[in-house]
C-alpha positions in Angstrom: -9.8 -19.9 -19.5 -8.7 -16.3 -19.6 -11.3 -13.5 -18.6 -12.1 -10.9 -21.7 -11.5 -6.7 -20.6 -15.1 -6.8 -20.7 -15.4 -9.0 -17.7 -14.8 -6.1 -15.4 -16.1 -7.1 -12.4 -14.5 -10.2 -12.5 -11.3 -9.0 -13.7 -11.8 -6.1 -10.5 -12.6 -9.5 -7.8 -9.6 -11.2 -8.9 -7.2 -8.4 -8.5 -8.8 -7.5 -5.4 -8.7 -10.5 -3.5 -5.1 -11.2 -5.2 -4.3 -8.4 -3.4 -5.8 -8.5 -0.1 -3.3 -12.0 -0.4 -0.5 -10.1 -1.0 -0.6 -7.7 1.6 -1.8 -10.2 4.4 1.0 -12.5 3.5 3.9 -9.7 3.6 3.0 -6.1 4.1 0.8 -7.2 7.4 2.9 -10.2 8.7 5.6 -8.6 10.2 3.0 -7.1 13.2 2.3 -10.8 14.5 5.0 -12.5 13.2 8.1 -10.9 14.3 8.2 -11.9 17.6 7.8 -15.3 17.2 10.3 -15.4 14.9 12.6 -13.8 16.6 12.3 -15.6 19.8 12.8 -19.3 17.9 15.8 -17.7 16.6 16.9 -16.2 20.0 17.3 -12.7 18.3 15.6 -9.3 19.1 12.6 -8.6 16.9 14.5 -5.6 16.1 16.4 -8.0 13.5 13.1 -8.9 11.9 12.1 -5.6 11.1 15.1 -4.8 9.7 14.7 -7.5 7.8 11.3 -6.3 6.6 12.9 -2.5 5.6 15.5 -4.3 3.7 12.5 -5.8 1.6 10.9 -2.9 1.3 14.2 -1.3 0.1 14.6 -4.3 -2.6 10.2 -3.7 -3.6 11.6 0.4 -4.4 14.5 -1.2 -6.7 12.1 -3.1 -8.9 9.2 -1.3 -8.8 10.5 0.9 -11.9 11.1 -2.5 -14.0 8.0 -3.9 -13.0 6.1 -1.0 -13.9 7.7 -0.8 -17.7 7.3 -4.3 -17.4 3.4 -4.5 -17.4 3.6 -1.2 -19.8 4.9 -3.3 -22.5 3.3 -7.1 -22.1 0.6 -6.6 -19.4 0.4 -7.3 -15.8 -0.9 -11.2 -15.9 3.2 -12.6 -16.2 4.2 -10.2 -13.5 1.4 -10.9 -11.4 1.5 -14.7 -11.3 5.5 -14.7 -11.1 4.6 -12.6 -7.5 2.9 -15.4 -6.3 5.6 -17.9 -6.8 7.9 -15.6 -5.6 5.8 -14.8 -2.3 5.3 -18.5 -1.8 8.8 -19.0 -2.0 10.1 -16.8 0.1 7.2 -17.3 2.9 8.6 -21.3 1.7 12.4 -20.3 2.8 11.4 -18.6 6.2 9.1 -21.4 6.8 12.1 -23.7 6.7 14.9 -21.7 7.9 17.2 -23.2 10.5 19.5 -20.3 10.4 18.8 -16.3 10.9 20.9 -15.6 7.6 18.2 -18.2 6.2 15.3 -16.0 7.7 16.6 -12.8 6.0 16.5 -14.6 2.8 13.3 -15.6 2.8 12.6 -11.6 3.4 14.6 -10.6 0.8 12.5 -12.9 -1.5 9.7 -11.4 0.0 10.8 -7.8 -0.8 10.8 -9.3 -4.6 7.6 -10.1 -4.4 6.4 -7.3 -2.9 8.3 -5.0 -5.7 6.2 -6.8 -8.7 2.9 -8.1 -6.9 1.3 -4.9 -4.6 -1.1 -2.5 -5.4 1.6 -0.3 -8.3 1.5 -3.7 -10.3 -2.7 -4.2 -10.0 -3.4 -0.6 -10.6 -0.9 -0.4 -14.2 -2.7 -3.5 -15.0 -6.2 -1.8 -14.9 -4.3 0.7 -16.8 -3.2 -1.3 -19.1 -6.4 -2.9 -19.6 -9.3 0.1 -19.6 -6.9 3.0 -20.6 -8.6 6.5 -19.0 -11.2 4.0 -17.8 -9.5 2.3 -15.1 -10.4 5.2 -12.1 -13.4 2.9 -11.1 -11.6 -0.2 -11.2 -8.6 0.7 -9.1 -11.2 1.7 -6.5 -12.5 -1.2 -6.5 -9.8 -3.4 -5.7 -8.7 -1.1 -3.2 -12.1 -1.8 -1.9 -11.5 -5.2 -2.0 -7.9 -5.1 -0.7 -8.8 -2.8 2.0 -9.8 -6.1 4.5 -6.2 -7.2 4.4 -5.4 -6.4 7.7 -8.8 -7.6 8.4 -7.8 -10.8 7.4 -4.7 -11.0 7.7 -3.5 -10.1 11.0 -6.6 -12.7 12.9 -5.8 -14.9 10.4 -1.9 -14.9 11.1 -2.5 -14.9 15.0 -4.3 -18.0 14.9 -2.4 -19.8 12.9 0.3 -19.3 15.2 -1.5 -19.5 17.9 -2.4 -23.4 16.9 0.4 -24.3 15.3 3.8 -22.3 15.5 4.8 -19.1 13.1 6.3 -21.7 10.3 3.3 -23.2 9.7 1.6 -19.9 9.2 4.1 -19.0 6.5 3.5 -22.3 4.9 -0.2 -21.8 5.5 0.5 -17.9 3.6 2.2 -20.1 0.9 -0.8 -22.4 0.7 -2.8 -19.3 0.1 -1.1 -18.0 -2.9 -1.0 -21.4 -4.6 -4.3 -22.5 -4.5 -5.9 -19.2 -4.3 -4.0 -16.0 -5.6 -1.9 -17.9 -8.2 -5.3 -19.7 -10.5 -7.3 -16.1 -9.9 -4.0 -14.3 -12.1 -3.9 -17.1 -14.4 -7.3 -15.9 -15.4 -6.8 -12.2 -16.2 -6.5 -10.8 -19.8 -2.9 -11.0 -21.4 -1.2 -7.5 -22.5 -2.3 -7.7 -26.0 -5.8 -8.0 -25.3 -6.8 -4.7 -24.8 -7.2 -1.7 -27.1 -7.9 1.4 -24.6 -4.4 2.7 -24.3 -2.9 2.4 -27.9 -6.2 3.8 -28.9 -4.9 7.5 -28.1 -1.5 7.8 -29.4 0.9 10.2 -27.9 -1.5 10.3 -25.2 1.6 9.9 -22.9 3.4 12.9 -23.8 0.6 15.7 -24.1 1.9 17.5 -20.7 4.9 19.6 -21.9 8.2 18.0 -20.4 9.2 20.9 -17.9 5.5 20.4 -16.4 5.6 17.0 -16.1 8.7 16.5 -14.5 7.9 19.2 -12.2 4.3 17.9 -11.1 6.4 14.1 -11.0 8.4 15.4 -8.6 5.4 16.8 -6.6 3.7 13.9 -6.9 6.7 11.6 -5.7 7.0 14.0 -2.6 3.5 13.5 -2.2 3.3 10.0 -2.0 6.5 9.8 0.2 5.5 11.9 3.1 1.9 10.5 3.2 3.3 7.1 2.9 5.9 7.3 6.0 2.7 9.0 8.0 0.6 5.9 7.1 3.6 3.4 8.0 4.5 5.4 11.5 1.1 5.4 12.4 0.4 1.6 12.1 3.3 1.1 13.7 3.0 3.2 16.4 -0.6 4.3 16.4 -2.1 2.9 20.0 1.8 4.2 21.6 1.3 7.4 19.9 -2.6 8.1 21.4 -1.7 6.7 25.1 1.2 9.6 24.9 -1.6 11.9 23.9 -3.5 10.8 26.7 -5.5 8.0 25.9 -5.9 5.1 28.5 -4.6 1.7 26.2 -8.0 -0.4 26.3 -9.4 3.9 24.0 -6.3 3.1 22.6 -6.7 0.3 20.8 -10.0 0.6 20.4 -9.2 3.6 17.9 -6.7 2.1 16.5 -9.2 -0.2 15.5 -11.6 2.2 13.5 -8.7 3.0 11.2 -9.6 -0.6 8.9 -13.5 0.6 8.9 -12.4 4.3 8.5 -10.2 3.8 5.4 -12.8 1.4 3.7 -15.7 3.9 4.4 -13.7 6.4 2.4 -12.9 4.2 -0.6 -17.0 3.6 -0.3 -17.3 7.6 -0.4 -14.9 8.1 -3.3 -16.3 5.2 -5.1 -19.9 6.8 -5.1 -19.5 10.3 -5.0 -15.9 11.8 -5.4 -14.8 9.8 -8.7 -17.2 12.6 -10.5 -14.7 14.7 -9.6 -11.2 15.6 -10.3 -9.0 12.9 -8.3 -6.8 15.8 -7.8 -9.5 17.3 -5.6 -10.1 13.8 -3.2 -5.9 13.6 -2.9 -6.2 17.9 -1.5 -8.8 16.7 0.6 -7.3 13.4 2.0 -3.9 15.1 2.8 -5.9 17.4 5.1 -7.2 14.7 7.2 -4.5 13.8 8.9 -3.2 17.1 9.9 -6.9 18.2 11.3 -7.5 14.6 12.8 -3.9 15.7 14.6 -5.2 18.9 15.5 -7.7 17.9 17.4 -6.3 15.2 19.5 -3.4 17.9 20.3 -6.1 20.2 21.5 -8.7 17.4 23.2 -6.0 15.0 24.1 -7.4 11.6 24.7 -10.6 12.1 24.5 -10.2 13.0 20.5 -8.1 9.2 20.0 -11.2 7.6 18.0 -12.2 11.0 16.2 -8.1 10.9 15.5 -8.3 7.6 14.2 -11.5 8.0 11.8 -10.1 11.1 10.3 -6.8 9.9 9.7 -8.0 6.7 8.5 -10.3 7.9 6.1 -8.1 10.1 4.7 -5.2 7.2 3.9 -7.7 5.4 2.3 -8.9 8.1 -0.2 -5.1 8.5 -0.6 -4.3 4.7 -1.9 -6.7 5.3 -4.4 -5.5 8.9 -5.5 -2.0 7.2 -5.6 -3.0 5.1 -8.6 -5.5 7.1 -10.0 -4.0 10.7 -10.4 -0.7 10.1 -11.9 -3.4 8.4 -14.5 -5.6 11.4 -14.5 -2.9 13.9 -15.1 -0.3 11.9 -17.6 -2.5 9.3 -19.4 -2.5 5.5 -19.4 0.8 5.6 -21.6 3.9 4.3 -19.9 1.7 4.7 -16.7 3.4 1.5 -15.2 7.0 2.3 -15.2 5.5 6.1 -13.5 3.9 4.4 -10.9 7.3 2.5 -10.2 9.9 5.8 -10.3 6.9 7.6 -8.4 6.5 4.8 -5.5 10.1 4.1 -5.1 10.9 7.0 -3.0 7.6 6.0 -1.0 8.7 2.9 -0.1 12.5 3.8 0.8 10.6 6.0 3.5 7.7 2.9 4.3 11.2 1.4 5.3 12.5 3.8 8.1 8.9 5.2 9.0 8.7 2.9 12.0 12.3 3.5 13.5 12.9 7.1 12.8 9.1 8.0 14.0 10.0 5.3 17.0 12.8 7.1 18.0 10.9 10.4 18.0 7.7 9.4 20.0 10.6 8.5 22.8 12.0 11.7 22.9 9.4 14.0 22.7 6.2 12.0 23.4 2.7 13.2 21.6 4.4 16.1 20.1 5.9 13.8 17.8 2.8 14.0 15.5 3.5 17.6 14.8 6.0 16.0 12.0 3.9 14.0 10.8 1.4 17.4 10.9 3.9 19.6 8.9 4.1 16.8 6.2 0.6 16.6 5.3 0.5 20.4 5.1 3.3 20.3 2.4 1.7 17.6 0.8 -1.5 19.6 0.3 0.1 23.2 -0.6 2.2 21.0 -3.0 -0.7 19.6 -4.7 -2.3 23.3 -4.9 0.7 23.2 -7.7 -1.0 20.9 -9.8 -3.0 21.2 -12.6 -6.6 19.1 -13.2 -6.3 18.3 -16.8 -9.3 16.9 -18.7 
């Protein structure tokens, strides 16, 4: 049984927890995993999270092919070849006996990660509901948005109980039984009419322009992207340095899950009657003001920090698949969204070392580069253009 376009909710539930699997299993393992691994290996962690960048390098290679991929034949065959290829690889590292083995099974992952994450869902919807898909790609980031949630508790107690391998077989389990038979479900390519029902729809912004505001957006998406990475990496570091005391700490760092879903609510309800070109001006903002303020009030500004800064990267994963869709059309929007997150991801991949490595030398002033990005992010996006 395949679900019809006009299943929408369904079709929303099944990308949505599909996705809250993908990022749990890869994305969010890392965090509790690499130190395990590492130590039954008798390695630094430092070799796992290189590891993990080297995937992330190998998901910004094939995010353009996947994306013209799904533009052509829909996202269903990409989708479910993600979750064999997760499985695999969490399969592999499961198994290893060696480190080069290890690195392997991440390098599977970062395959997996290129075809299966959020770029992949969202030119799906696209695919599927044309102009239409705005509401729908909220609402699997909705959906998505209790990965960490999930994952991370989910992860720890695993190991916990039985050892990291069997919580990479357990992350393999997951997408077999559960992931893999929810994408076997969706609509194929062909069943949808809403994009070829506007022909030339993809080439109504005047070349010049449209490179230009791609290359905007790409910056965009980049900058924002490394602040979100450097700051789950290094958020409760970062706010103790500001002068937090560790238990307000990671408190705040726990708001940013609540914070970023609260946001996606907001958008879901109010903002999408707006220009999504307005919510990504406003969401770039937050993070600069949220660092503001904890630069000013020090500690005492960690979970006010953590709820502007969070709520802001959640309005922006949403803007990330909805305004390239807003301002270009649904036509070849799949292999856009791979050229336009590749540089994202390169950057996803150094975020935590290079902000690392700052935070060390100069402590909380560290955050005033992550400040300066968002502010070029936003006077960037002044650039743009709403289109109807």
């Amino acid at each position: 049984m395949r679900l019809a376009p006009e299943n929408r909710k369904s079709i929303i539930a099944a990308l949505g927890i599909g996705q809250t699997v993908g990022y749990a299993s890869s994305y969010y393992l890392p965090a509790v995993l690499a130190t395990p691994m590492a130590a039954s290996f008798a390695v630094s962690p430092v070799w796992i999270f290189a590891a993990f960048s080297a995937a992330m390098i190998v998901s910004a290679l094939l995010g353009p092919w996947a994306g013209a991929r799904i533009d052509r034949l829909g996202g269903r065959g990409i989708l479910i070849a993600s979750n064999l290829i997760f499985a695999a690889g969490l399969g592999l590292m499961a198994a290893s006996t060696a480190l080069p083995w290890l690195i392997a099974g991440w390098i599977l992952m970062g395959i997996g990660m290129g075809i299966g994450l959020y770029d992949s869902a969202f030119a799906a919807l696209a695919k599927i509901y044309g102009r239409d898909a705005r509401s729908a790609i909220t609402g699997i980031t909705l959906i998505a948005g209790f990965a960490s949630t999930v994952g991370w508790p989910l992860s720890a107690w695993l190991e916990a109980q039985f050892g990291w391998r069997v919580a990479c077989f357990g992350w393999m389990a997951i997408h077999l039984g559960l992931a893999l038979p929810l994408h076997l479900i969706l609509p194929a390519g062909g069943e949808s009419q809403s994009v070829t029902a506007v022909p030339g729809e993809a080439i109504a912004v005047p070349t010049e322009a449209r490179t230009r505001d791609m290359a905007i957006l790409a910056f965009v998406f980049a900058v924002t992207w490394f602040t979100s990475t450097a700051m789950a990496a290094h958020l409760p570091r970062m706010l103790e340095a500001a002068g937090a005391t560790p238990v307000a700490a990671v408190a705040a760092g726990a708001l940013i899950g609540p914070a970023q879903v609260a946001a996606r609510v907001l958008e879901f309800v109010f903002l999408n009657r707006v220009h999504p070109l307005l919510s990504a001006r406003l969401a770039t903002l937050a993070h600069p003001v949220a660092a503001g303020l904890l630069m000013i009030a020090g500690g005492p500004a960690a979970a006010a920090f953590a709820l502007l800064h969070g709520a802001g990267n959640g309005v922006l994963t949403i803007a990330k698949g909805t305004l390239p869709l807003a301002l270009f059309g649904p036509g070849g929007y799949g292999l856009r969204q791979g050229l336009l997150s590749a540089p994202a991801r390169v950057l996803q991949a150094i975020a935590p070392l290079l902000f690392g490595i700052l935070l060390e030398h100069s402590g909380a002033q560290a955050i005033w580069l992550t400040t300066g990005l968002g502010l070029m992010a936003f006077l960037l996006l002044l650039l743009l253009r709403a289109r109807p």
